[in-house]
C-alpha beads as a LAMMPS data file, in Angstrom:
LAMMPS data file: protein, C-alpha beads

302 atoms
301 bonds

1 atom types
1 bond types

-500.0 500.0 xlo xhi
-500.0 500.0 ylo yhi
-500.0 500.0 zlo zhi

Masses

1 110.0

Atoms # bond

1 1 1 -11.006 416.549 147.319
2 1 1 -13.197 419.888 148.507
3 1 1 -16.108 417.326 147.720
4 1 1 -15.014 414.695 149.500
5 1 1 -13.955 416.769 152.864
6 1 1 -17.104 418.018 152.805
7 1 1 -19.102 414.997 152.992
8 1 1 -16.296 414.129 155.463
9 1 1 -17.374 416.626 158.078
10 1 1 -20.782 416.956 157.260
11 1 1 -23.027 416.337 160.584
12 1 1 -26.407 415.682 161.170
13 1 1 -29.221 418.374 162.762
14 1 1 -29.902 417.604 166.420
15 1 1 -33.707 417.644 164.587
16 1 1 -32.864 414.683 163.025
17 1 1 -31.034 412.675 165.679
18 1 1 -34.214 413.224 167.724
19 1 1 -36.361 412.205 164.810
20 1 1 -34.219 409.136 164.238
21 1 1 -34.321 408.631 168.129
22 1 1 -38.366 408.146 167.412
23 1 1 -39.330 409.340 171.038
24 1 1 -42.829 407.989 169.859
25 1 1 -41.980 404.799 170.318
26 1 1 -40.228 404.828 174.253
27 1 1 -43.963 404.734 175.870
28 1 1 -44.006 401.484 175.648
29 1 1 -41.314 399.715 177.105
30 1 1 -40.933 402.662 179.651
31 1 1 -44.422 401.498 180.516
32 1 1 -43.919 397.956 180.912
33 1 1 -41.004 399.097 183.320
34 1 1 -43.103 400.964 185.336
35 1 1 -45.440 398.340 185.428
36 1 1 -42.499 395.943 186.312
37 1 1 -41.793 398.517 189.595
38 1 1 -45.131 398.501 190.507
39 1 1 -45.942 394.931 190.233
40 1 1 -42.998 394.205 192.671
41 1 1 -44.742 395.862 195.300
42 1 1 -41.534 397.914 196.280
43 1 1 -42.241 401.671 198.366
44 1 1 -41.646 403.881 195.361
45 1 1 -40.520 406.577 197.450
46 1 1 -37.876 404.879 198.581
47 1 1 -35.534 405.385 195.678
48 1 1 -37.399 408.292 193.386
49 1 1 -33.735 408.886 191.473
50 1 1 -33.430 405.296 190.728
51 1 1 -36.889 405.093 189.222
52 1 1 -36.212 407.989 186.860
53 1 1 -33.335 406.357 186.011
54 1 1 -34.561 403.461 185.304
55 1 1 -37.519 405.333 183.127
56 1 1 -34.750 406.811 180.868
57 1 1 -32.804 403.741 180.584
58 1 1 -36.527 401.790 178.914
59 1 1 -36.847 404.585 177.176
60 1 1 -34.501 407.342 175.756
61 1 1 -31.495 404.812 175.975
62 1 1 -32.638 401.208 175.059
63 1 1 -35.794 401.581 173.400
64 1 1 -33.827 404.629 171.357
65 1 1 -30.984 402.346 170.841
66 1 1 -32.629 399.668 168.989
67 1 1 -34.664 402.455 166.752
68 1 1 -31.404 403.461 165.419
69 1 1 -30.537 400.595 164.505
70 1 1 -33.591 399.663 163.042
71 1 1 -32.992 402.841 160.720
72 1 1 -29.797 402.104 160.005
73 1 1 -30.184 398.804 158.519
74 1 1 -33.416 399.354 157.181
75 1 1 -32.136 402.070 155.281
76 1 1 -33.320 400.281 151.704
77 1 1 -36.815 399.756 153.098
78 1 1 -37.436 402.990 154.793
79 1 1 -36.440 404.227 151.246
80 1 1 -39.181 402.771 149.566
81 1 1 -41.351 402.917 152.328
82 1 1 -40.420 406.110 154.257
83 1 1 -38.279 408.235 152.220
84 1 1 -38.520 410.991 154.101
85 1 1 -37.116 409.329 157.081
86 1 1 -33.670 410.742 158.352
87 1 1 -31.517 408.481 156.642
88 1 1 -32.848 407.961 153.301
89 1 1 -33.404 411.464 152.894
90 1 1 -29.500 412.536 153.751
91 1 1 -30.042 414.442 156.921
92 1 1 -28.406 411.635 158.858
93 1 1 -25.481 411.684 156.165
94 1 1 -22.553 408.825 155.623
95 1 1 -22.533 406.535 157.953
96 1 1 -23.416 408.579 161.066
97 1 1 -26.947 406.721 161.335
98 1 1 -24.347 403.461 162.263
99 1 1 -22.093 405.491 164.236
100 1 1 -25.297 406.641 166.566
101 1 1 -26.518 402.839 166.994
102 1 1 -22.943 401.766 168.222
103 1 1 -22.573 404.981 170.521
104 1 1 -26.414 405.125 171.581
105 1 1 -25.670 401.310 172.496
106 1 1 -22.724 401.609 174.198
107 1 1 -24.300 404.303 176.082
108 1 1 -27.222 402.579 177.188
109 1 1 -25.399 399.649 178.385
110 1 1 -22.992 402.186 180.855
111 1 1 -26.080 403.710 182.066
112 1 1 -27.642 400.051 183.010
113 1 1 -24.124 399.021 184.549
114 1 1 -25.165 401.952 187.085
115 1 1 -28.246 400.301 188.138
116 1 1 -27.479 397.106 189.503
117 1 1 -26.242 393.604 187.698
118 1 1 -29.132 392.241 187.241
119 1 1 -30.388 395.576 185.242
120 1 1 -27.183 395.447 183.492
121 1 1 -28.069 392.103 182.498
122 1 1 -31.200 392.611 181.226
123 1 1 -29.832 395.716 179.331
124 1 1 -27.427 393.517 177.908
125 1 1 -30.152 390.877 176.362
126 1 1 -32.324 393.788 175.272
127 1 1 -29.419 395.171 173.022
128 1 1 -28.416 391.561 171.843
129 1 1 -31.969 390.899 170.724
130 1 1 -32.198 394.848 169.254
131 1 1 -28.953 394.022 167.193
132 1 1 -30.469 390.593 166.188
133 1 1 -33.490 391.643 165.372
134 1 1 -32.202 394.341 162.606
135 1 1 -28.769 393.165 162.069
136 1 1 -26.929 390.448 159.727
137 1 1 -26.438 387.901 159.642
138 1 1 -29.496 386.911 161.995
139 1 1 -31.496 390.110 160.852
140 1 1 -35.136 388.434 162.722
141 1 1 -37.017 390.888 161.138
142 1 1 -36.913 389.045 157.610
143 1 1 -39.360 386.631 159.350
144 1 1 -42.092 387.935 161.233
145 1 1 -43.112 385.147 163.621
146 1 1 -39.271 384.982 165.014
147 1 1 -38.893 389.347 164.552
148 1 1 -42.080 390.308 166.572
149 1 1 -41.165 388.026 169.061
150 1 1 -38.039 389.395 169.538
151 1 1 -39.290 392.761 169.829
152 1 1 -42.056 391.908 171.903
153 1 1 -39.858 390.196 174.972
154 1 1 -38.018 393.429 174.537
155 1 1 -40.219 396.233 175.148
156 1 1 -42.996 393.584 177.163
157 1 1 -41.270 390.978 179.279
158 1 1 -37.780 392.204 179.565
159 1 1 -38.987 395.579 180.553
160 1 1 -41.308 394.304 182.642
161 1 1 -38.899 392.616 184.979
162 1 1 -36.294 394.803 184.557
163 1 1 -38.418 396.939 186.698
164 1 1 -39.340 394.303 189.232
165 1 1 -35.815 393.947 190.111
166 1 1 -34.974 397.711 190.068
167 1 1 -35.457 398.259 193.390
168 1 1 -35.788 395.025 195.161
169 1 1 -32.525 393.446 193.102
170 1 1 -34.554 390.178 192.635
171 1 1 -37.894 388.849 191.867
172 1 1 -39.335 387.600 195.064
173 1 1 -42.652 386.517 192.869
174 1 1 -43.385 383.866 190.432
175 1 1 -46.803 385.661 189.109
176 1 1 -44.309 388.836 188.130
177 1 1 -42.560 386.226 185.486
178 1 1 -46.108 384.766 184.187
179 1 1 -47.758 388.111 183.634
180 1 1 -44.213 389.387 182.240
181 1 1 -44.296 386.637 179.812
182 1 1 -48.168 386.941 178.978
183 1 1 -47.798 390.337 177.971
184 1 1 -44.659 389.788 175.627
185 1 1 -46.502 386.838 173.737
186 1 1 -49.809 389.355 173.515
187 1 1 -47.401 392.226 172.124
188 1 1 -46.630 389.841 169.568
189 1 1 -49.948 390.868 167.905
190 1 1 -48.896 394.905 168.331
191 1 1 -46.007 394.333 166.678
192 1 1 -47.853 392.401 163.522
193 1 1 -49.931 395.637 163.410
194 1 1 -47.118 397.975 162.628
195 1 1 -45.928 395.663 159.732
196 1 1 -49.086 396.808 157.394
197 1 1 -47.749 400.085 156.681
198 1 1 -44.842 398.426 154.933
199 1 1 -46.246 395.685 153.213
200 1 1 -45.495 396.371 149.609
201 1 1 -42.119 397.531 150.519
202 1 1 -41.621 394.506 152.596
203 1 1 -42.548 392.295 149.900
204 1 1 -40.376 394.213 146.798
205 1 1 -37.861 393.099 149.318
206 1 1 -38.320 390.367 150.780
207 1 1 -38.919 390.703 154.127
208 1 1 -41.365 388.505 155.450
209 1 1 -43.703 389.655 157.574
210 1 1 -46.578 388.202 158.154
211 1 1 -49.139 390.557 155.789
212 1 1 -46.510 389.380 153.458
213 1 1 -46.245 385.758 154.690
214 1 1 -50.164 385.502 155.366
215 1 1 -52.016 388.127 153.212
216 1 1 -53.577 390.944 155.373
217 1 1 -56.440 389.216 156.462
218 1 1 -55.626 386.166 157.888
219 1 1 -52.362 388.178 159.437
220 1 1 -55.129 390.618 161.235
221 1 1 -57.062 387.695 162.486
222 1 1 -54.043 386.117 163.778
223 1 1 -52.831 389.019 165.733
224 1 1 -56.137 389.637 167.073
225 1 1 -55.782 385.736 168.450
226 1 1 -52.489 386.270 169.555
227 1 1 -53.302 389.449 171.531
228 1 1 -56.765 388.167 173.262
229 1 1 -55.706 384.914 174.125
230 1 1 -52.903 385.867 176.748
231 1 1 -54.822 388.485 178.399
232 1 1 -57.706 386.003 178.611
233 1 1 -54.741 383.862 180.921
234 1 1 -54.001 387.087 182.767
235 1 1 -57.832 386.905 183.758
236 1 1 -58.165 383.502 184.577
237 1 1 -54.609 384.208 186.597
238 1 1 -56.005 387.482 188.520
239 1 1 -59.190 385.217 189.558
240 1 1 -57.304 382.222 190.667
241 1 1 -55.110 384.999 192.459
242 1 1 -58.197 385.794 194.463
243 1 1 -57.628 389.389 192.907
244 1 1 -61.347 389.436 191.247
245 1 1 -61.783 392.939 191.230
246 1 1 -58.564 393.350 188.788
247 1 1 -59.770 391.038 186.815
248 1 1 -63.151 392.323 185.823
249 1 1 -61.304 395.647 185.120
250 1 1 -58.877 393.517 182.635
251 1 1 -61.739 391.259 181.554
252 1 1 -63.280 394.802 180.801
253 1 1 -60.660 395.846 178.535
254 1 1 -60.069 392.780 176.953
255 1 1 -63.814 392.479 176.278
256 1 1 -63.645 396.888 174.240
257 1 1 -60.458 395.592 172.559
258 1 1 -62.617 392.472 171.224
259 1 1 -65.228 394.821 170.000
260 1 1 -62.727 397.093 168.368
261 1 1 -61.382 394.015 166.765
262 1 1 -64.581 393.785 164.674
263 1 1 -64.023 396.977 163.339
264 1 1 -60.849 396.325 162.357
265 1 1 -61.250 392.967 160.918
266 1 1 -63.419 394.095 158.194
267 1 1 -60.708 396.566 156.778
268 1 1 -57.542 395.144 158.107
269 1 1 -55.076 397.160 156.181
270 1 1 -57.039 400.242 155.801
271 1 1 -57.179 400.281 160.078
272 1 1 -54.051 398.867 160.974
273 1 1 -52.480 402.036 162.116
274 1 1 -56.266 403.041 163.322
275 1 1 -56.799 400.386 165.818
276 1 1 -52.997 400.525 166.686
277 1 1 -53.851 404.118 168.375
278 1 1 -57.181 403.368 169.904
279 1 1 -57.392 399.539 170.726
280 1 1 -53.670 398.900 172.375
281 1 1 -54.601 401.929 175.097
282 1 1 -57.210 399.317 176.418
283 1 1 -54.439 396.755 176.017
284 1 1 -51.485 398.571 178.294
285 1 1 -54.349 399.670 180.758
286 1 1 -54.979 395.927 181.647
287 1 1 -50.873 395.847 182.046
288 1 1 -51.537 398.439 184.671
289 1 1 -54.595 396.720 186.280
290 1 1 -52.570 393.250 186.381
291 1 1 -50.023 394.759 188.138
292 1 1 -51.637 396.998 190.639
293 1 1 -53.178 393.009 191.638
294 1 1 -50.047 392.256 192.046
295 1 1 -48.963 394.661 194.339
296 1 1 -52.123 394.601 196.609
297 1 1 -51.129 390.666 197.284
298 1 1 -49.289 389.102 199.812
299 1 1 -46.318 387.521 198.350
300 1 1 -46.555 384.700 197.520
301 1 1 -50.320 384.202 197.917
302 1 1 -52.325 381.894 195.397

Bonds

1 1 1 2
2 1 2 3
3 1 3 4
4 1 4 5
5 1 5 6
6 1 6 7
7 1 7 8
8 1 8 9
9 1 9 10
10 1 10 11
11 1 11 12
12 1 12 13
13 1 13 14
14 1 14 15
15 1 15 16
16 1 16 17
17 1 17 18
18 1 18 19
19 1 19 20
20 1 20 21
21 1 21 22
22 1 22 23
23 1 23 24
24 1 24 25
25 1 25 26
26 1 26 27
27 1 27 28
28 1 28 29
29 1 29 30
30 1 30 31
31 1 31 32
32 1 32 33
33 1 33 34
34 1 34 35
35 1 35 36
36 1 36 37
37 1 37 38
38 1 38 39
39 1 39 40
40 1 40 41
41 1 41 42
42 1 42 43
43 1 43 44
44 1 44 45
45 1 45 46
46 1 46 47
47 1 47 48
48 1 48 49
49 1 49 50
50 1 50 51
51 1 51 52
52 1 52 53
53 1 53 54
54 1 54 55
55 1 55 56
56 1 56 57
57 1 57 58
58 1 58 59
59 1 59 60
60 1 60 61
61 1 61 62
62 1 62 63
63 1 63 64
64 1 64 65
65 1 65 66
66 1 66 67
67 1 67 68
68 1 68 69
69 1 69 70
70 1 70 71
71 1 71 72
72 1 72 73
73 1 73 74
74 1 74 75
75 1 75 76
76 1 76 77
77 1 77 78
78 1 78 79
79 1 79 80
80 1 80 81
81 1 81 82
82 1 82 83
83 1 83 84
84 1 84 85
85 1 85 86
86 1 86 87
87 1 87 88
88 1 88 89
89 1 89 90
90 1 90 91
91 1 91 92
92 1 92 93
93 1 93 94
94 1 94 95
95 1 95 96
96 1 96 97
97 1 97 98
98 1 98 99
99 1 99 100
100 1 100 101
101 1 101 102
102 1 102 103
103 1 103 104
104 1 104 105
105 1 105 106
106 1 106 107
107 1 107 108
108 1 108 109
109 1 109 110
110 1 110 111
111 1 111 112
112 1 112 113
113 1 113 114
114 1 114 115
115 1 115 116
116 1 116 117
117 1 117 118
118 1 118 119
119 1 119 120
120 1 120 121
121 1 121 122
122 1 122 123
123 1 123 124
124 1 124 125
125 1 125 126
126 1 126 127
127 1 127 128
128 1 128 129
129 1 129 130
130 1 130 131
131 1 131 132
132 1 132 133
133 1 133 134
134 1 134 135
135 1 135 136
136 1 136 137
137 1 137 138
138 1 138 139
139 1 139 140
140 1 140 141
141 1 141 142
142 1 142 143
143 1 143 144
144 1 144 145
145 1 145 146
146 1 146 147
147 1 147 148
148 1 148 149
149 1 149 150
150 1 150 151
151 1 151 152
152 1 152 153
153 1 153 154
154 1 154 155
155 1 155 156
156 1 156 157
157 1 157 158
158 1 158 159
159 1 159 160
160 1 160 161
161 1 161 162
162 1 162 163
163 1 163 164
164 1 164 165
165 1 165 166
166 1 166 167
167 1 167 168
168 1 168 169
169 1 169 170
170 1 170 171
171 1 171 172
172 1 172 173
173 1 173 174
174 1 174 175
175 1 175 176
176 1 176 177
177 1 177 178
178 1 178 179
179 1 179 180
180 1 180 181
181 1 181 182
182 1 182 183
183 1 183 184
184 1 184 185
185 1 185 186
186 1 186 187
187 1 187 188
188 1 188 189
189 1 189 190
190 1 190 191
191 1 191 192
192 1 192 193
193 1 193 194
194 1 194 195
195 1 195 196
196 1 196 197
197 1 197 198
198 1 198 199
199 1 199 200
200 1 200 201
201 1 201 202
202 1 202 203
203 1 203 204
204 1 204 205
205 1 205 206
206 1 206 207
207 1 207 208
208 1 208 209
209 1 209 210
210 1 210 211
211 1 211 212
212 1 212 213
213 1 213 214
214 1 214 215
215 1 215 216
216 1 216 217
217 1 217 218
218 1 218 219
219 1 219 220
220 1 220 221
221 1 221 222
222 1 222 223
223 1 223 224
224 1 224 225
225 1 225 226
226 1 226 227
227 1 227 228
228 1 228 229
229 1 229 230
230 1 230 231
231 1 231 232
232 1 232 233
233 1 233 234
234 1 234 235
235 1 235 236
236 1 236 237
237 1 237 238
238 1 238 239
239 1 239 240
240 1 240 241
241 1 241 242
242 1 242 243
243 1 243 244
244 1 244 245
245 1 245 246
246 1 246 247
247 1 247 248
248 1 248 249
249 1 249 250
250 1 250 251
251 1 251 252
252 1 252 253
253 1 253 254
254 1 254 255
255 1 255 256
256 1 256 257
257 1 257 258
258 1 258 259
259 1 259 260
260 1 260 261
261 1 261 262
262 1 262 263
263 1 263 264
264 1 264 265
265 1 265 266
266 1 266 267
267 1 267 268
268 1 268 269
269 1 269 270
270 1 270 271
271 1 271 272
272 1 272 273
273 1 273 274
274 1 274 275
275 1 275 276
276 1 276 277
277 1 277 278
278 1 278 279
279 1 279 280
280 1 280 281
281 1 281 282
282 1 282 283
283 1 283 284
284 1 284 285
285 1 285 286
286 1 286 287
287 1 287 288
288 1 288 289
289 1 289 290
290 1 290 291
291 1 291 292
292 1 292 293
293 1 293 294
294 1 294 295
295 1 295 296
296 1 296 297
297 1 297 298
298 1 298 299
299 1 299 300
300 1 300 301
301 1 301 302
């Protein structure tokens, strides 16, 4: 009984909560956000509150949401793979790791429900997709192609024009959508990156990502494919846009990320995690180029 009353009221570190929270990982989809505001060409000064809380809900809420529970039910992997993480290891004891995906969930979709229905909206499919993507019975993440996807219109497109209706409540431009969805089916390749540091744990348990699915080199080449050719529309796009400038600065970047590339290529598993740090900052600056372009056009104007 004393054993069981302790395990009862056992309760995890704040240390651990924030590790589980992975604050690492909100940069990205609080970036596509931004992107998203800026790209609608809305006076940020208008609403400075509503920005910041719109930051926080990409980030510390949603994006936080979905790495719990990630954690959660990838507690068997992460113990092969990541022991140390806070679940496997015990300082997220019992089932508090599932009690912190439900809350952090519920949480996130109250903030959004203060922002607008259209925000609330989007919060809403972000979470669905977060659930589905970790989650039985769909669990996505058993299958890379349909997993990284999922994630990738999460923290890319949905982000992105999540922000674009922040402050305007709609999305008075077409190109916000295209470039949106360009840089969700380019993230597609980021996310393929981060499966190589759990490929053998992946395969003991049958997960398939694509390093499992593929073999790490043909997986590499394919992400590389997958994240040039959609920034090579977003060029084309800013040209046809009559925004040239913009698109020699993202033809730029796309052109160091192909060189990089090379690099990583020729060691695929060995630099996964290397060209993750160095390549994709060239990557999310050409998010930022496309939509400053954006911004300095008229509506509208092809």
């Amino acid at each position: 009984m004393a054993r069981s009353a302790s395990a009862f009221v056992a309760l995890p570190s704040l240390r651990a909560v924030l590790e589980l929270l992975k604050p690492v990982t909100w940069f990205p989809p609080m970036w596509a956000f931004g992107c998203g505001i800026l790209s609608s060409g809305a006076p940020l000064s208008d609403a400075p509150g509503l920005v910041l809380a719109g930051l926080l809900l990409a980030g510390p809420l949603l994006c936080a949401s979905s790495q719990v529970v990630n954690d959660w039910f990838d507690r068997e992997v992460d113990a092969l793979n990541e022991p140390g993480r806070p679940i496997p290891s015990g300082r997220i004891p019992g089932r508090w790791g599932l009690y912190l995906a439900i809350g952090w969930s519920v949480l996130s979709a109250a903030w959004a429900a203060t922002l607008g229905p259209l925000v609330f909206a989007s919060a809403l499919v972000g979470l669905a997709l977060a659930w589905a993507y970790s989650a039985p019975p769909l669990r996505l993440k058993r299958n890379g192609w349909w997993g990284n996807a999922a994630a990738a219109i999460s923290y890319e497109g949905i982000a992105w024009m999540t922000g674009a209706v922040l402050l305007t409540g709609t999305i008075a431009d077409p190109r916000i959508v295209l470039l949106a969805l360009c840089y969700s089916a380019g993230a597609h390749g980021i996310m393929t990156l981060n499966d190589f540091k759990s490929l053998d744990g992946d395969r003991r348990l049958g997960i398939r990502s694509l390093p499992v699915q593929l073999g790490p080199e043909r997986a590499a080449r394919i992400a590389c494919i997958v994240m040039i050719v959609p920034q090579a529309a977003v060029v084309a796009a800013l040209f046809a846009w009559g925004a040239s400038v913009h698109g020699l600065v993202v033809a730029a970047l796309l052109l160091a990320q192909v060189l990089l590339m090379s690099r990583f290529l020729a060691q695929p598993r060995a630099r996964a995690l290397w060209y993750s740090a160095v390549g994709i900052n060239f990557y999310v600056l050409g998010m930022l180029a496309s939509a400053l372009a954006l911004r300095a056009l008229p509506v509208g104007a092809s």
